[in-house]
C-alpha positions as semicolon CSV with decimal commas, in nm:
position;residue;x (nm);y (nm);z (nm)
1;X;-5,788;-0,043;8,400
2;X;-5,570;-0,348;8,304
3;X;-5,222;-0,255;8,213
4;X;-5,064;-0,367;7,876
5;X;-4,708;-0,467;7,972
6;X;-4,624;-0,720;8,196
7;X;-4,466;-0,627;8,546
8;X;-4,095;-0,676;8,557
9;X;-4,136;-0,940;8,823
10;X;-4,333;-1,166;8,612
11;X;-4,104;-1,097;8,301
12;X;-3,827;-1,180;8,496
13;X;-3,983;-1,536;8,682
14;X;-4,066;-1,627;8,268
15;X;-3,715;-1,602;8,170
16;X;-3,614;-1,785;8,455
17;X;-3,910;-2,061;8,344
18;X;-3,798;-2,095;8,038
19;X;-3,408;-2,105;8,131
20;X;-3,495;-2,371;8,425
21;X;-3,699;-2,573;8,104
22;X;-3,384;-2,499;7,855
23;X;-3,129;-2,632;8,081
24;X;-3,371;-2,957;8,165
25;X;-3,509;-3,052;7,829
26;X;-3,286;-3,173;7,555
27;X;-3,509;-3,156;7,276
28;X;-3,565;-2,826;7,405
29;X;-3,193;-2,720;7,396
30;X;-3,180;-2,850;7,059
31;X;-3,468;-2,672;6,909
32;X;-3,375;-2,371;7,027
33;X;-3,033;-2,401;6,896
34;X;-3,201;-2,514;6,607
35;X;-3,372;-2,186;6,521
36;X;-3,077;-1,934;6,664
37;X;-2,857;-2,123;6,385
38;X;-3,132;-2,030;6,135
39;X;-3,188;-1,692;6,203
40;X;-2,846;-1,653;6,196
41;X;-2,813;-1,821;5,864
42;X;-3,084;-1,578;5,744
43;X;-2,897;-1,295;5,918
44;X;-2,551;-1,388;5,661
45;X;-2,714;-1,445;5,421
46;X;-2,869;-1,126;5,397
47;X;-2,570;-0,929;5,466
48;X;-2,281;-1,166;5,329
49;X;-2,389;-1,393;5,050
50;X;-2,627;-1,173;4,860
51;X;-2,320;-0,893;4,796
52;X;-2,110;-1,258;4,676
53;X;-2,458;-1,356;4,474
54;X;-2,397;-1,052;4,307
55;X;-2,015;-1,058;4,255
56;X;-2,043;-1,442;4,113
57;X;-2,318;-1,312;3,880
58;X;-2,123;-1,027;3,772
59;X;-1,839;-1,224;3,689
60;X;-2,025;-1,454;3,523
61;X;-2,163;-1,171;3,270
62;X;-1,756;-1,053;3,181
63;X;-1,693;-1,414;3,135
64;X;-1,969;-1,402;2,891
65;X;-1,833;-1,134;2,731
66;X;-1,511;-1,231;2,691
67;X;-1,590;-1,540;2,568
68;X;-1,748;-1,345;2,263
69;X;-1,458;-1,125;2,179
70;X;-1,230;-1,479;2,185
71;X;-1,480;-1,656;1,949
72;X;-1,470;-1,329;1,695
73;X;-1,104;-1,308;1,760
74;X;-1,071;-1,661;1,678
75;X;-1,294;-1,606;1,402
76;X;-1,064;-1,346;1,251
77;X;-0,783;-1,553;1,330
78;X;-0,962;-1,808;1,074
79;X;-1,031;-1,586;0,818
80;X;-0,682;-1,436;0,803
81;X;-0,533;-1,748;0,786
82;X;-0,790;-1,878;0,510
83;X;-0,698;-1,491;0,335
84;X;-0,298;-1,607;0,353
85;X;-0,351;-1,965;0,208
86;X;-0,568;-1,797;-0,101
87;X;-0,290;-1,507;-0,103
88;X;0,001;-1,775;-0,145
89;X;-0,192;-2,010;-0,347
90;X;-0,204;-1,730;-0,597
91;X;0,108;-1,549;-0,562
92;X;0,175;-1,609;-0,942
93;X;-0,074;-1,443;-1,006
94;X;-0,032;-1,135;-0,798
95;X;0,300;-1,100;-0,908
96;X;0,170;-1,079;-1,250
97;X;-0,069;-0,856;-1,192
98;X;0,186;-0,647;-1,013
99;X;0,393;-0,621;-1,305
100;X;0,121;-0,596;-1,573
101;X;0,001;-0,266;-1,352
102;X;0,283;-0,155;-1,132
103;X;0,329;0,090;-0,872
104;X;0,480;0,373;-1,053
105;X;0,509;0,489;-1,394
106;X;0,840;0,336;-1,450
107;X;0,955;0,453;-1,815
108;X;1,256;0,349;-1,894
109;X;1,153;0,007;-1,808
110;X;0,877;0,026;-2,071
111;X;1,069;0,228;-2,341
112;X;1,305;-0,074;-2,321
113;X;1,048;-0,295;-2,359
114;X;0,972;-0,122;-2,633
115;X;1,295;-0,072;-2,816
116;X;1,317;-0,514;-2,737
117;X;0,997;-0,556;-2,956
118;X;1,131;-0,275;-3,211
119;X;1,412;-0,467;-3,302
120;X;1,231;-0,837;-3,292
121;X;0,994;-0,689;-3,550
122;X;1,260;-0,564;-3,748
123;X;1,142;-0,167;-3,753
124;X;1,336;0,162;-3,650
125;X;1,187;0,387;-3,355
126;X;1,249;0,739;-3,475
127;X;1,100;0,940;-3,216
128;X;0,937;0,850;-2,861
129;X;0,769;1,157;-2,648
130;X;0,636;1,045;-2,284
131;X;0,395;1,247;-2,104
132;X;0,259;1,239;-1,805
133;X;0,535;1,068;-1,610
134;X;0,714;1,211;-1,318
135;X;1,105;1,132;-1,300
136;X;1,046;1,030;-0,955
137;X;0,820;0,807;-0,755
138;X;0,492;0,938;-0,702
139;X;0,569;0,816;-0,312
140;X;0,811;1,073;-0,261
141;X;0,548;1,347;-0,395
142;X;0,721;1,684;-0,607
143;X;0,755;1,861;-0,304
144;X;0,874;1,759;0,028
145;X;0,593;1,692;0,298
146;X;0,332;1,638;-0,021
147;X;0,078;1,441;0,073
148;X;0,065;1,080;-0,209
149;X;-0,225;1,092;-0,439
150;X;-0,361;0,715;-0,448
151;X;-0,578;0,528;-0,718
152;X;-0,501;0,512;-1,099
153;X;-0,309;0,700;-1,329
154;X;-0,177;0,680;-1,723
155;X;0,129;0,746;-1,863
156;X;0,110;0,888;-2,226
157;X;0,335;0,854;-2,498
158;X;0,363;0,916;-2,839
159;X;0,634;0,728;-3,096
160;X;0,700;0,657;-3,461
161;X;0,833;0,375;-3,613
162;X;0,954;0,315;-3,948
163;X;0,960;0,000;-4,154
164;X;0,792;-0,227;-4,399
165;X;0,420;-0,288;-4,379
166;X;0,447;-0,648;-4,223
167;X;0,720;-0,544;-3,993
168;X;0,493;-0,242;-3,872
169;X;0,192;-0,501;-3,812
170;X;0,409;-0,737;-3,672
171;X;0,547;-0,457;-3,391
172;X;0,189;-0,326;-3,357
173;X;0,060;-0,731;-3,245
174;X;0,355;-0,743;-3,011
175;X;0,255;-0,424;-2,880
176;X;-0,110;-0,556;-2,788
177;X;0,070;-0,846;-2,650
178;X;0,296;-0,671;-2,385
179;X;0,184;-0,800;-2,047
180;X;0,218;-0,453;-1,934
181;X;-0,155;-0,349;-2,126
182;X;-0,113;-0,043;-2,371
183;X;-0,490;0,186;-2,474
184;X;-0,410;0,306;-2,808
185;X;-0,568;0,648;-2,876
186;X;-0,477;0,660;-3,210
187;X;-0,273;0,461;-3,495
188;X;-0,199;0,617;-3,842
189;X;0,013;0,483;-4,104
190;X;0,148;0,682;-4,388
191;X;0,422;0,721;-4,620
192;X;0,766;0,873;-4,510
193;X;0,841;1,174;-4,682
194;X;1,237;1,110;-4,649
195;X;1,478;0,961;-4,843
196;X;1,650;0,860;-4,563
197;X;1,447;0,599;-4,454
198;X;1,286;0,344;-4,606
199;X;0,900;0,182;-4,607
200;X;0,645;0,350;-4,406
201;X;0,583;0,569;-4,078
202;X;0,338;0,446;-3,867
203;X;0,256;0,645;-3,541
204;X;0,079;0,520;-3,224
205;X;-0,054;0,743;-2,985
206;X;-0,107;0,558;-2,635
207;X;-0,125;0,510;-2,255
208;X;-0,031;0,267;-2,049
209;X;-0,185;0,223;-1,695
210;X;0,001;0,199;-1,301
211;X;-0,158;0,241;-0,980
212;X;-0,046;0,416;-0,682
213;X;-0,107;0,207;-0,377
């Protein structure tokens, strides 16, 4: 039976062949440099440059990433600034606004107001009842620790004034013309039953709108 393996004897005379060969030929010496340099090329590769194949193409997928959040950051950076220009262009108008609805109820500012276009229309306030409006800013709550109720409210008032017919008509269209805006509820006009004062009564019930921000 012919055995499988060769003997050590010829093993070892083919090594020493193929050394004798190696050290004569060139070309040989070359080639066989040749492919050692390749399988070790392979041999990195494998175990070296893939784990870096992977790192550059992770990298790559944060720099992706962050390149979105910078373009929606710049984005937002646009529309802010777009949102200030359109604020300033209209700050007139705001400011307006603000004081045509304000923050609080602020009644003494309108009861002056009110008084002003009393005496510009030439008739006598003889009473004024407010409702409805806290002595203190809403922001500060009744109580301390209350929590701020936001949104809308009204502040409701009720006043006579006394004078002639085309002095109360004139006070009622300056009324309507306050910039702060006034709902009438109700207006009645009728005769004053004292001898005191002179022309008619005419009494507006009303509320006048602020917003709590």
């Amino acid at each position: 039976m012919a055995q499988s393996f060769a003997s050590p004897q010829l093993t070892r005379k083919y090594i020493y062949e193929m050394s004798k060969t190696y050290r004569a030929r060139a070309d040989v010496r070359v080639f066989t440099e040749l492919i050692l340099s390749l399988i070790a090329i392979m041999v990195f590769g494998t175990f070296a440059i893939k784990p870096t194949l992977a790192t550059i193409g992770e990298l790559r997928s944060e720099i992706s990433e962050k390149e979105k959040v910078v373009q929606a950051l710049d984005l937002k950076i646009t529309n802010l600034t777009q949102a200030k220009a359109y604020y300033d262009a209209n700050q007139a108008t705001i400011n307006l606004l603000d004081s045509a609805v304000p923050d609080s109820s602020l009644p003494a500012s309108e009861i002056r107001q009110i008084e002003g276009l009393a005496q510009r229309s030439g008739v006598e306030i003889t009473n004024f009842d407010i409702e409805k409006a806290p002595l203190f800013e809403e922001s500060k709550g009744e109580k301390e620790g209350e929590e701020k109720v936001l949104g809308a409210k009204n502040m409701e008032f009720l006043m006579s004034a006394a004078g002639e017919y085309p002095s109360l008509i004139s006070f009622l269209t300056n009324l309507e013309l306050m910039r702060r805006p006034l709902v009438g509820r109700s207006t009645t006009i009728s005769i004053v039953d004292d001898a005191r004062v002179e022309g008619l009564n005419m009494i507006i019930e009303a509320v006048t709108p602020y917003f709590i921000k």
